[in-house]
N, C-alpha and C positions, 0 to 999 in steps of 0.2 A: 504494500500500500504506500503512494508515494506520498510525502508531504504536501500541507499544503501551502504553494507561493507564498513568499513573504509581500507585506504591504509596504505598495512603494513610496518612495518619501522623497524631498527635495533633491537627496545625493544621486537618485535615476533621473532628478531631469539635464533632458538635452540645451546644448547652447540654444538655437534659435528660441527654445522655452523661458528660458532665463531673461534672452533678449528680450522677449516681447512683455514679460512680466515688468523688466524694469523699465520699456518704452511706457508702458498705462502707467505702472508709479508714481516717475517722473511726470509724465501728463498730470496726474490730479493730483502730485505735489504742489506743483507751479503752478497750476487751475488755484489750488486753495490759496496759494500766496499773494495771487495779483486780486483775488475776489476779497480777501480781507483787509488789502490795505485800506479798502474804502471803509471802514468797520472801525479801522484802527486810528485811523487822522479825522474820524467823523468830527469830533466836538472841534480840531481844528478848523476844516472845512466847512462849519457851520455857521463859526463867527466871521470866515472872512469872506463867506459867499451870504452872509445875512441869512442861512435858512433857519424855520423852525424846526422842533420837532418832528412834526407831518412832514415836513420838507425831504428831512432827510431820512424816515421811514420811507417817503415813497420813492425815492429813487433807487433805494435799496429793491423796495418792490420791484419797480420796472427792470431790472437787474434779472433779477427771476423770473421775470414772464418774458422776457429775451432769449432764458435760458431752455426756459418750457419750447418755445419756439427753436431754439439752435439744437435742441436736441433731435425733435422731427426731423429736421431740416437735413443736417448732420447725421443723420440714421438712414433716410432714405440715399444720400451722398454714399453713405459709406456703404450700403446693399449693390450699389450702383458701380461705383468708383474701387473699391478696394477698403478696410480695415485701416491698412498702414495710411494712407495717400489722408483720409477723412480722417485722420489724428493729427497729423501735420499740419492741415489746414485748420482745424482747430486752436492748436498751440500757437499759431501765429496769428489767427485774428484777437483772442484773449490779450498776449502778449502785446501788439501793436497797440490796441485803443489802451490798456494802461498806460502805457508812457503817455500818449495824447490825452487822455485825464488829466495828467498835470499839467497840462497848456490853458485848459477851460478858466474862463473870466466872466464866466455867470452859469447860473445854475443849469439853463436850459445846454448850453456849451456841454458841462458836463454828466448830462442825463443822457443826450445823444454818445456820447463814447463809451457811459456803461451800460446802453443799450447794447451795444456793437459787441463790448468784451462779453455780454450774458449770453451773445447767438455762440461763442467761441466756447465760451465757461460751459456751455449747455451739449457742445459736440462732443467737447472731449470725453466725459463721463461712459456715452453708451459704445462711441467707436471704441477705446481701450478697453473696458468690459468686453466687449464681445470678440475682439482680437485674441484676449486671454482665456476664456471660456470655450473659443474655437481651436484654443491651441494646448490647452494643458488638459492630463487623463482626466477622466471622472472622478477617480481615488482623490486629487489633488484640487481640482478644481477650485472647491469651496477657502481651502486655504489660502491659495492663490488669491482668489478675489478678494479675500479678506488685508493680505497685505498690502494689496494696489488700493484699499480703499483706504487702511491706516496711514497710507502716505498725506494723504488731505492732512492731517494733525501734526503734521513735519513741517509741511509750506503751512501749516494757521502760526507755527511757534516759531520757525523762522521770521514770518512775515512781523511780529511782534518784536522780535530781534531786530531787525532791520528798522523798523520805524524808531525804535528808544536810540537807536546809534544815528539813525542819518537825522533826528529831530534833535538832534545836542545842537546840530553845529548849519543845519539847515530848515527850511520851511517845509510842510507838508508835500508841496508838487514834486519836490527832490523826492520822496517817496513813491510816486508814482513812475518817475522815471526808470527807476531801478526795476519795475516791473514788466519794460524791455529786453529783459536777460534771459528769460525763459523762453525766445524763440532759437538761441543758440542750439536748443536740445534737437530741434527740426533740423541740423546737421549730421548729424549723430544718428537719429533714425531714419536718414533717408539712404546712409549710406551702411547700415550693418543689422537693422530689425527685419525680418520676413514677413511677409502676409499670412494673412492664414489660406492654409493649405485646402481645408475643409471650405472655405469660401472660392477659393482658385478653383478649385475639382467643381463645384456644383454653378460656376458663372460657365468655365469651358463645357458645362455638359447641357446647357441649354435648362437647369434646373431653377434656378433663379431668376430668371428672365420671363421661362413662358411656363413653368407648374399652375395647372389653373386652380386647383384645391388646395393652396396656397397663397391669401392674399391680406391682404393690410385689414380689409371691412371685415374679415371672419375672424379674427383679434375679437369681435364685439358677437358672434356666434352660437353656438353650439357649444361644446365644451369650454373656448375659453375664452366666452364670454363671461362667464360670472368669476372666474380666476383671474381676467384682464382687470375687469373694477375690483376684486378683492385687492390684487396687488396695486392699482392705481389709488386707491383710500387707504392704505397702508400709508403709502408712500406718503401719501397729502397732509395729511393728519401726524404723521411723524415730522414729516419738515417744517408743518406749519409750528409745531411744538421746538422743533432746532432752530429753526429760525429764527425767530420768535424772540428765544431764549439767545443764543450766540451772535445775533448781529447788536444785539443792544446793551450786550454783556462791558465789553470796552466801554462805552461812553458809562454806564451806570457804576464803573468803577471810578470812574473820573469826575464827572457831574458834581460840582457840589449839593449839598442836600434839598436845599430850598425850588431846584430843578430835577426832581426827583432821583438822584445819584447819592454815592457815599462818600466822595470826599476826595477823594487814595490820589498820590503824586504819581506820575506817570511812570517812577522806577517802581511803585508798590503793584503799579499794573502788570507791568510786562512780568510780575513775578509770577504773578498768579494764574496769568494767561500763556506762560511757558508751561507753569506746573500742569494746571488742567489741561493741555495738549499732553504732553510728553507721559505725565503720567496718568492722565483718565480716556483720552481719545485716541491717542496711538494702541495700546492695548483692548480697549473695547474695540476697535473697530480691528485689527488683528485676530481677535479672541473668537471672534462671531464666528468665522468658517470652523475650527475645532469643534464650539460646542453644538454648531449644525450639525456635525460629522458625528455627534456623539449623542445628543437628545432629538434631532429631527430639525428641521427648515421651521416648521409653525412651532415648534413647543419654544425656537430660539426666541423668536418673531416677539411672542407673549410674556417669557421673560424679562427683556431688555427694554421693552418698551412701559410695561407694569412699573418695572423698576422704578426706569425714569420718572413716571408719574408720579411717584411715592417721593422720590426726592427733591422735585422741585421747589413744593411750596417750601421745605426747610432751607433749602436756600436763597428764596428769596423773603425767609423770615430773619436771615442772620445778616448781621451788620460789623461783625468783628473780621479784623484780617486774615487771623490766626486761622476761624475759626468756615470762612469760607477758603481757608488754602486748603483744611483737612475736606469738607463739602466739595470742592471742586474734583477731586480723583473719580469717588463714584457717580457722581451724575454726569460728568465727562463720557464716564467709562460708559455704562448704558444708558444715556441720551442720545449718545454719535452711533454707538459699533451696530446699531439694528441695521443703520445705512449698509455695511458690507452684506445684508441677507437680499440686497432686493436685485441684485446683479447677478447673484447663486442660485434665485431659485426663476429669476427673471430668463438665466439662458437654458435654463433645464427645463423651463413650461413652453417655449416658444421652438420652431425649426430653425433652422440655418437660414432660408429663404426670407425670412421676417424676422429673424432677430432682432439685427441690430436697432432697426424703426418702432419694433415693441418692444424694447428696453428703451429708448426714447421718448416712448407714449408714458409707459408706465411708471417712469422717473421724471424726466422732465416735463412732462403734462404734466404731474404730479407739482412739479418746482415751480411751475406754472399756475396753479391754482394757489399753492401756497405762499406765494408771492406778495398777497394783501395781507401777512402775518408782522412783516417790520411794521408797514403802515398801523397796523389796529394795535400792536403793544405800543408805539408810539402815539399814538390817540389817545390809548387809557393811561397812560403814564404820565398825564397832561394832568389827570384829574386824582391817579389811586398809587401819581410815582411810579417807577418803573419794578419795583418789587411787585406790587401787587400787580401789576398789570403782568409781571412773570407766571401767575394763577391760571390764567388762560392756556400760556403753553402745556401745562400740567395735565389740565383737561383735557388738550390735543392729543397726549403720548397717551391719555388712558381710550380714548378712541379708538387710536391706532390700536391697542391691545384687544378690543372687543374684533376689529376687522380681521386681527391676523389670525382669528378661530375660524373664519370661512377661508383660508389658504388650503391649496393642497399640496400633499408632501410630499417630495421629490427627491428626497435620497439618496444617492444610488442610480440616477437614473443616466441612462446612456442620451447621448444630443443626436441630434437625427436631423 
């Protein structure tokens, strides 16, 4: 009786596997880094562009319903065009309109360029996912994805870096310049990342192109249809609760209190928003693929997102430094890492023929809808502070946890 196979593990992957793991990384490193500078110089940019509150809530918004858009857009690209080719073009439209942010000399100037960088910020997500998900085993998959997704909390804590060292000795737009550096990496994958193999083989077979029981409108069908909205109100209701929460997280540490904030100098900022990246959102969003691989896709789903609900309001009830550095690890940890589950079970519900446009739909629709989340915490933080008005988000992730009980679990399951 022969033994059986041992399970394979990171030491059996192939270079081109490697490659293409760290081209997506790298994409939604730098994705997070150039989308949080606006996040991070907000309360600067808001006294010298004169906006309110709402002001700068909703351009955050418009950000995200750019993004909902670049991801369709960017998905049907990349079904079309190639995997690699529609990541490329992504990292460099992001990349480009950051720098051109810091030229903007009124608000309208700069709402049009972080519309631009949201259609980029919005590509890159489903084409690197699905490059990766086409290219690495089944056995591996989930982990994979999970570490391309922990990269985002490397460019949030960089990006925090970057802002406290170039804001010593310069203005906020020097800040957005620097966020011209992540199109470099578009040198680098154009000349040593592969495509996916599985997308090559089924465009040269006439599979992609002309399958007629394969199309974009049957996403909303038959079997997954009600798995396309299970996982599109996942997605919504979880972001709108990240969102929510982490674009207004910087200013509300800085904010003096009488404008709904707590006070903190901006070296007490960058402390907290390294620690909460490095140590609660790089390992939550890491952690995700393991405990999929271990408890199931939905039972993660429900976990993570429960959690998050259960921690919010405590931290938006505490006001000591100490005491939101200890709070920030675990609501970090499962407030972000649910994000690595909707890529994992996004490329295992869908064919090869539609993937990339229904991770797309079901993510960035998704970013798209939750887009009015900075807006409406910025509205009620007019009147309940931004703490209380963190309540709301809380609400969202317990949502999400009711949604992710109509998922189905996918396991194991081969891509097709």
């Amino acid at each position: 009786m022969s033994a059986a196979p041992l399970p394979l593990t990171f030491s059996h992957s192939t270079r081109d596997q490697r490659r293409t793991l760290i081209a997506a990384a790298l994409g939604w490193m730098l994705d997070a880094f150039d989308v949080m500078l606006y996040s991070l110089v907000l309360v600067h940019v808001m006294r010298d562009l004169g906006m309110t509150q709402k002001q700068a809530g909703l351009l955050n918004t418009l950000t995200l319903v750019a993004s909902g858009i670049g991801g369709l857009m960017f998905g049907f690209v990349a079904d079309r065009i190639g995997r690699k080719r529609a990541l490329m073009l992504s990292i460099l439209t992001y990349s480009v309109c950051s720098f051109a942010s810091g030229l903007s000399q009124s608000v309208l100037m700069l709402a049009v360029f972080r519309f631009i960088l949201g259609l980029g910020m919005g590509g890159e997500w489903n084409t690197g996912a699905t490059l990766v998900a086409e290219t690495w085993p089944t056995s591996l998959r989930a982990k994979a994805l999970s570490i391309v997704q922990s990269s985002w909390a490397i460019g949030f804590a960089i990006a925090a870096l970057v802002v406290w060292a170039v804001m010593l000795r310069f203005q906020w737009r020097a800040v957005f310049f620097v966020g011209v550096l992540p199109a470099l990496v578009i040198l680098w994958i154009r000349r040593d990342v592969p495509e996916s193999k599985m997308w090559q083989e089924q465009k040269a077979s006439g599979v992609i192109k002309l399958k007629p029981d394969v199309t974009f409108a049957q996403l909303f069908h038959g079997e997954y249809g009600p798995r396309t909205l299970a996982l599109l109100f996942l997605n919504f209701f979880g972001m709108f609760g990240w969102w929510g929460l982490f674009t207004w997280v910087p200013a509300y540490f800085t904010l003096p209190p009488d404008r709904g904030g707590l006070g903190f100098s901006e070296a007490q900022k960058t402390v907290l928003l390294v620690v909460l990246n490095l140590t609660g959102m790089l390992p939550g969003y890491a952690s995700f693929g393991w405990v999929a691989d271990w408890i199931g896709r939905r039972r993660s789903f429900i976990l993570y997102t429960l959690m998050a609900a259960l921690l919010v309001p405590l931290y938006a009830m505490a006001h000591n430094f100490w005491l939101l550095l200890v709070l920030g690890t675990p609501i970090a940890f499962f407030g972000t890492g649910f994000f690595s589950g909707s890529g994992i079970i996004g490329a295992e519900m869908f064919p090869t023929a539609v993937r990339a446009r229904a991770l797309g739909f079901t993510y960035n629709g998704a970013r798209t809808m939750s887009a009015i989340s900075p807006f409406v915490i910025g509205w009620a933080a007019q009147s309940k502070g931004l703490g209380g008005a963190f309540l709301l988000c809380a609400a969202s992730f317990f949502l999400a946890t009711l949604v992710a009980t109509q998922l189905p679990e996918t396991k194991g399951k081969q891509l097709d």
